[in-house]
Structures are given as C-alpha cells and as structure tokens.
C-alpha positions as CSV (number, residue, x, y, z in Angstrom):
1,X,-33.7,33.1,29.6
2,X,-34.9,29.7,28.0
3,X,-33.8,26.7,30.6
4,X,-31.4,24.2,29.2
5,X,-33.5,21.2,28.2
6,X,-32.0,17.9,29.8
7,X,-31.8,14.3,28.1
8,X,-33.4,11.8,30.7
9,X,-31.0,8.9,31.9
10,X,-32.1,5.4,31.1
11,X,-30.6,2.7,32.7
12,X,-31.0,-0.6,30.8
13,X,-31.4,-4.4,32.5
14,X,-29.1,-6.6,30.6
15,X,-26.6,-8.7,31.3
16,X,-23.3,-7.3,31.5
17,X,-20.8,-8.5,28.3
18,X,-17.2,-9.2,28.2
19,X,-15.2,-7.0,26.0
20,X,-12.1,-8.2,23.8
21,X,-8.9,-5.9,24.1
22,X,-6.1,-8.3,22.5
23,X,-5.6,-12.2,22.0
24,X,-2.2,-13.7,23.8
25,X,-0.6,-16.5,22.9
26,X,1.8,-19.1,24.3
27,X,3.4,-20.4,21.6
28,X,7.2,-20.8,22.0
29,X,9.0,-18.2,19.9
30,X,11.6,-19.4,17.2
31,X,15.3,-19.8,18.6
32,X,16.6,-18.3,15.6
33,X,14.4,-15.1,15.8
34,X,15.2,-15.0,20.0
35,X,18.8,-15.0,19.3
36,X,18.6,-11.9,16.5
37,X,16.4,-10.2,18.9
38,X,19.3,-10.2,21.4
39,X,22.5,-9.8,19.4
40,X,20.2,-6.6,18.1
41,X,19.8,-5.3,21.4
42,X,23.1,-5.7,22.3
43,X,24.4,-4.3,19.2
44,X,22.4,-0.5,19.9
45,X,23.7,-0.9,23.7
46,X,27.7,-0.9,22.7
47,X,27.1,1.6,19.8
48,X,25.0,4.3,21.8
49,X,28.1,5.8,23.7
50,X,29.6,6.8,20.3
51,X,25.9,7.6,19.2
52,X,25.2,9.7,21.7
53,X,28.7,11.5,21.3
54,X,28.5,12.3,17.7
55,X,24.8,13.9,18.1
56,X,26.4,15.7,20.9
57,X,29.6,17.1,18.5
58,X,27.4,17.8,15.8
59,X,24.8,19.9,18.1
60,X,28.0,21.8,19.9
61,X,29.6,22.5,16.1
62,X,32.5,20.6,16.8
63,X,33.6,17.9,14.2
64,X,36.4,16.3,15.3
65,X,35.8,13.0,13.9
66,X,38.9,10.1,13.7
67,X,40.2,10.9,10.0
68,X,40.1,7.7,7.4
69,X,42.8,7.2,6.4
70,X,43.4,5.9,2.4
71,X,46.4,3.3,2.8
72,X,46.7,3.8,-0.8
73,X,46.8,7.2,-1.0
74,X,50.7,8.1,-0.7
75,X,51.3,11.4,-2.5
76,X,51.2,13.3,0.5
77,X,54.4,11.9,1.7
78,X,57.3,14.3,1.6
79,X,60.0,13.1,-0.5
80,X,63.0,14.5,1.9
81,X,60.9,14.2,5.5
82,X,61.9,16.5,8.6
83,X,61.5,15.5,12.0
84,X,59.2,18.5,12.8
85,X,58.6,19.3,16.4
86,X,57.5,22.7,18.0
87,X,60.7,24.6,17.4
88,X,61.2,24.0,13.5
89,X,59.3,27.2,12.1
90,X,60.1,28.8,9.4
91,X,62.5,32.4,9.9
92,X,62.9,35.0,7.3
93,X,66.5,34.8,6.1
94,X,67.6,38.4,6.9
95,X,70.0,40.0,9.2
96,X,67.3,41.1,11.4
97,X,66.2,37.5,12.3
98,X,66.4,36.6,15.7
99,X,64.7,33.0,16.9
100,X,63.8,31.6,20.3
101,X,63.3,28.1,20.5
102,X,63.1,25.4,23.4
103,X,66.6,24.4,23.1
104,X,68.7,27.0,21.8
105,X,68.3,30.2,20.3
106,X,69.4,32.1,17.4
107,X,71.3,35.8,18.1
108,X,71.9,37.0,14.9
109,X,71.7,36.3,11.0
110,X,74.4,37.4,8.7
111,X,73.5,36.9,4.7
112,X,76.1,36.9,2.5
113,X,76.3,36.9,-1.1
114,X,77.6,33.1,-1.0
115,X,77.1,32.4,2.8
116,X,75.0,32.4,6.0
117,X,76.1,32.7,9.0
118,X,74.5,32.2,12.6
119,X,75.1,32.5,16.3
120,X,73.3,29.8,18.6
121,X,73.3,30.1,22.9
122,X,72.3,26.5,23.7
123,X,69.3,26.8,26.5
124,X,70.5,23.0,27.2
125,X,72.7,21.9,29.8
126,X,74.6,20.2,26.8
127,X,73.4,20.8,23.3
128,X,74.4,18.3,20.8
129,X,74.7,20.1,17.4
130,X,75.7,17.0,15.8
131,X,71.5,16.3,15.5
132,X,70.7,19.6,13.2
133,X,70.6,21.1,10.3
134,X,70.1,24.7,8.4
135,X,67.1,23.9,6.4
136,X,66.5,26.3,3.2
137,X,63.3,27.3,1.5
138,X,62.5,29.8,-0.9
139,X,59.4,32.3,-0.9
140,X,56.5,29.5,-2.1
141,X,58.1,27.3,0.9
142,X,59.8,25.1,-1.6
143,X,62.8,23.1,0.2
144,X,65.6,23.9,-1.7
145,X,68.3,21.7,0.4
146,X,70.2,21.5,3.9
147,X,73.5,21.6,5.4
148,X,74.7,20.2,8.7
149,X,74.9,22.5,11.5
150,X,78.1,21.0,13.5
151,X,79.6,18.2,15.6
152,X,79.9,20.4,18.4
153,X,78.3,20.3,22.0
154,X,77.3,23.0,23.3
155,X,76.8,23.9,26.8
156,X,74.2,25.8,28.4
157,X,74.6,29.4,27.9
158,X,77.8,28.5,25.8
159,X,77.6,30.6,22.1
160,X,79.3,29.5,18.9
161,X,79.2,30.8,15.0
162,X,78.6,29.1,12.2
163,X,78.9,29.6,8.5
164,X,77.2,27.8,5.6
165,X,77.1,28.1,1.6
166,X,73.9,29.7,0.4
167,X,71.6,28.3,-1.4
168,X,70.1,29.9,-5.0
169,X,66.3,31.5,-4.1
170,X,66.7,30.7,-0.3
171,X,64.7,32.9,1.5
172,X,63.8,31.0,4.5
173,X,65.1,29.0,6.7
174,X,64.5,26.2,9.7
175,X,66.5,24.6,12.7
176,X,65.5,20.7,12.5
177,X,66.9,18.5,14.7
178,X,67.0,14.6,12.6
179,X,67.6,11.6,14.6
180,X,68.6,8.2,12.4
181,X,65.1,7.1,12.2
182,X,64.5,9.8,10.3
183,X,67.2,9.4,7.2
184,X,66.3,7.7,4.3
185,X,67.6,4.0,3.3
186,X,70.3,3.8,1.1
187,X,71.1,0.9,-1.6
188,X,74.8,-0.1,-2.3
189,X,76.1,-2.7,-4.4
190,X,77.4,-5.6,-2.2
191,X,80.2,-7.7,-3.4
192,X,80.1,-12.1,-2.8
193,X,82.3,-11.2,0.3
194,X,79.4,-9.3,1.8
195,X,81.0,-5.7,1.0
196,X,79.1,-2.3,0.0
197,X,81.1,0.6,-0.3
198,X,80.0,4.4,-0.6
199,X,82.2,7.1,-2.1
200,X,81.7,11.0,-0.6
201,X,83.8,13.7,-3.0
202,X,84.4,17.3,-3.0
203,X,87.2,19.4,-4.6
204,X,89.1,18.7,-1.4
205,X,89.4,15.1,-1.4
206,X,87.3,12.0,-1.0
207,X,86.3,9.4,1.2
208,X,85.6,6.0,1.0
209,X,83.1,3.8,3.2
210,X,83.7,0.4,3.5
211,X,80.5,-1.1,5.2
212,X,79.6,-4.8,5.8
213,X,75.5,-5.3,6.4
214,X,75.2,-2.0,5.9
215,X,77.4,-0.7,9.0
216,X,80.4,0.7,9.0
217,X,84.2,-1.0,8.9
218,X,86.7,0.8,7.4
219,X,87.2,4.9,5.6
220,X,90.0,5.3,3.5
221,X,90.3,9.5,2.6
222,X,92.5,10.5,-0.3
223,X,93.6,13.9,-1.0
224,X,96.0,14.9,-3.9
225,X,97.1,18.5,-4.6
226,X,98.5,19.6,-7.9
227,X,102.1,21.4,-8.1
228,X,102.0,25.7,-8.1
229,X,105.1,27.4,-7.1
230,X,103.6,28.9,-4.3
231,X,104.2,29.4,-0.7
232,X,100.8,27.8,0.2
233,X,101.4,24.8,-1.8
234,X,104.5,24.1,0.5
235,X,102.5,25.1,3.7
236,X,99.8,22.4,3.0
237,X,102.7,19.7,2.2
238,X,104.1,20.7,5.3
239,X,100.8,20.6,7.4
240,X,99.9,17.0,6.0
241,X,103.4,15.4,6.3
242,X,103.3,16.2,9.8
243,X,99.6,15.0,9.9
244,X,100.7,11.6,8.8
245,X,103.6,11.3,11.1
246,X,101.0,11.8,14.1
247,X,98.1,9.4,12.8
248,X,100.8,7.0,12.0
249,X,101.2,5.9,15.8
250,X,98.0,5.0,16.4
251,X,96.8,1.9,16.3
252,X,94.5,0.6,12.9
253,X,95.4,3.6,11.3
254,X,97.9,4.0,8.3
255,X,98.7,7.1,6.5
256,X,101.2,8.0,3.6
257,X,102.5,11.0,1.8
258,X,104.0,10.9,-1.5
259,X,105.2,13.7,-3.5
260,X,105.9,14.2,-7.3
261,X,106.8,16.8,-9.4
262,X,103.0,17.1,-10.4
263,X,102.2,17.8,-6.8
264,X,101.3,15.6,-3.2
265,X,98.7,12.6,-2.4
266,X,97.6,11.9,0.7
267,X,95.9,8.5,2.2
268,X,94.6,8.1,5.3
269,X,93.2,4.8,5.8
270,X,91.7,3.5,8.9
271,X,90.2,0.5,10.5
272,X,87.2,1.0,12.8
273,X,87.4,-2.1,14.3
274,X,91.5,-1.8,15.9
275,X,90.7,2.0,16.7
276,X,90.1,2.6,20.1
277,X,90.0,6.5,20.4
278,X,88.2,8.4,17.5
279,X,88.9,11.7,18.8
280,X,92.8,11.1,18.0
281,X,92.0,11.5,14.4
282,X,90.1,14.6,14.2
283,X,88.0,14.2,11.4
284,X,84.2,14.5,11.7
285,X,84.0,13.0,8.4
286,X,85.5,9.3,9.9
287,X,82.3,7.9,11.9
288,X,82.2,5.3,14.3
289,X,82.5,1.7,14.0
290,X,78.7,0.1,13.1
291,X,77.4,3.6,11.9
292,X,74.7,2.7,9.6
293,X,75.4,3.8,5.7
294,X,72.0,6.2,5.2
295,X,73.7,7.9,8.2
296,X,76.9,8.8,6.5
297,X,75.3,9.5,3.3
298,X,72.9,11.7,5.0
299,X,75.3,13.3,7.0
300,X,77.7,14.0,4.3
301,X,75.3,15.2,1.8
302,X,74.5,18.1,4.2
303,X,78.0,19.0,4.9
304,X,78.3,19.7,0.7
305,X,79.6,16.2,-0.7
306,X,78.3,13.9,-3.5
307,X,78.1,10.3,-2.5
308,X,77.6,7.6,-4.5
C-alpha cells in the first residue's frame, strides 16, 4: 500500500494584520425615520394576536371570520319580519301535526276546508296568547299571511282550542310570538288639531281609532244590520239593546241603538282617557289608552280586518 504523501507545514514570520469585518458609525439617526421605525413595530405587536389567530383558523379548517357587512345592500330584508326565536319552525299543516315547543305545545291539528283549528297546553306558569300568531306558508315557504292567535292567558298545564280561516295554498305553518318592536310603522293623516284616525272593517261592523301622536284616545265601533223577517234578526236586536243598556253605566262610554224599518245601527263609542276598567267592555278589539297605532293595525289585520 503506497503511504499517503504529506504537504510540509511552513510557518511564515510576518507581522500579524488587522482584518476589516464592518464599519460603525455614530451619526445620529433622523427623528422622522426613528419615529416610523417605532409606530411600525408597534403596529405588528397589536396586529399579531389576530395574525396569529387567522393562520391558526385557516390551518384547523375553520373560517369563521366577522361577516362585512354592505350597509347598502338591503334586499335581504324581509318585507313582513317575524320575531324568530328557537320555537318558530315550520310544521306541516296536517292532522297528524303535533309540536313541542319551549313554551307551549301543540296537541292536535284539525284542517278544514275553510279553517284550522288547534289545541295549545301552555308549559308557562301563565302564557300570554295575546303575543302570537298562526303564521301560513305554502310548499316553496312563501308567507302567505297570519292571524292572531288570542287574547287569552293561559296557565300552565291549562288547554284551550282555537279556530282560524284558512289560507289559499297554505301548507305550513309557524307559532311566532311578536312583541311591538317588531310591527311595522304606520302613516296616518293628521289633522291641524293634531288628530290621525285609522278605520278597521269587516262584514260585521267597523271600528274607528282616534289617536293623537300616534297613541291611542278614543274607538268608536258601528254596527248596522239590514231588516229579514227572521227570528235571528230579532235575537241580535235583542242581544245588542241589552248590550247598550249595560255599557251605558259606565263611565266615558256611550252607546245607542236605533232601529228602522230597514233594520238596526249600533254605536259604541268610548273614551280611553275617562275609562277606568277595560275589562267592563268586553271587546278585544277596544285597546288601551296610549296603545301605539302600528299595534292596532297590526293586531287587527291578523284577526281578518282591513284598516285604513
């Protein structure tokens, strides 16, 4: 085996020389480009929590980023808004339906050819119908209309049934419970005097609403009835004269009854403001003093009138 063949080591006698790495220098740096420097700096430090978050969302898959929102952008507001909360799903309208919901529940479904009808158990220790409506959609989840539920309150375990007219196509339906925030604003006419008034008619009689700033004074209902010779004819005469004579004693109300040989009007006209007991008139239909008018309009529209 040939041996390796090793380079001699020469060590050479000179003097040892200094060797440039870098230069420094001591000149003061700009203020201007010191005071970037920092707000930079700071800038990276209060961003790098969110940073560090999205690279963290985007390596786990999830993409939950805050929504922008287009303030411009308002055709995806829903022309007749519900106050949606967990319980307002949509049932199939059929007599099999049965719904379970936080605060009541639903025991049966009767479909009609011109009506619904439903039995509610409130789970509530009292249940205040007064707040929902029967909601109707049809098979594309088009909303079709509503109709007010009651004025009732219900207690818990306590069952009650209730009837409604149907709607053409329904074929759906919802429980939603609206509070006054959620009814739409109203505009009325408003005399020099300060005055709006809002008329609510159906083929059995009308009301009208006599607001001031929007809330509520005074209702006046009128109801005629055209002559038939026929025992109910005098039944109803009978039933409203004796009405009259009872709302008559109390105080702020005034009622009449006059009869022709083309039939009976009746007027009822009351004033909020003298009344002390609403419950004495027994008409769901005569709200309280100060009740706003896109609550009476709302109300009404859902019990079947047309106000105007």
């Amino acid at each position: 085996m040939a041996k390796k063949k090793v380079e001699p080591i020469i060590i050479k006698d000179e003097e040892l020389m200094p060797t440039t790495l870098g230069e420094y220098s001591n000149k003061t740096k700009s203020p201007v480009v010191l005071f970037l420097i920092i707000i930079l700096f700071a800038t990276i430090a209060f961003f790098l929590p969110n940073i560090q978050n999205y690279l963290n969302n985007l390596k786990s898959g999830n993409n939950n980023a805050p929504a922008v929102v287009d303030d411009n952008d308002l055709d995806n507001t829903d022309p007749d808004p519900t106050n949606v909360d967990n319980d307002d799903k949509k049932y199939e309208l059929s007599n099999d339906t049965m719904v379970e919901a936080t605060d009541f529940n639903i025991n049966s479904v009767t479909v009609g050819e011109s009506t619904i009808s439903i039995n509610i158990t409130s789970n509530k220790e009292t249940l205040d119908i007064d707040s929902y409506y029967l909601e109707l959609f049809d098979a594309n989840n088009t909303f079709l209309g509503r109709v007010k539920l009651g004025s009732d309150k219900l207690s818990s375990g306590q069952s009650k049934d209730y009837t409604f007219r149907m709607i053409d196509g329904a074929t759906q339906f919802s429980i939603t419970k609206k509070a006054n925030e959620d009814m739409p604003e109203v505009s009325l006419d408003t005399t020099d005097n300060g005055e709006a008034m809002l008329v609510c008619s159906t083929s059995k009689g009308s009301y009208t609403y006599t607001f001031i700033d929007k809330y509520l004074t005074k209702v006046v209902y009128t109801y005629s009835a055209p002559f038939v010779e026929d025992q109910s004819y005098y039944s109803e005469l009978t039933n409203y004269s004796n009405i009259s004579n009872r709302l008559n004693t109390i105080d702020g109300v005034t009622a009449s009854l006059t009869t022709s040989e083309n039939g009976f009007t009746y007027t009822l006209q009351v004033d909020l403001k003298t009344v002390s007991d609403m419950s004495q008139l027994n008409d769901d239909n005569i709200y309280e003093i100060k009740t706003l008018a896109k609550v009476v309009k709302f109300k009404n529209d859902a019990k079947g009138y047309s106000c105007k």
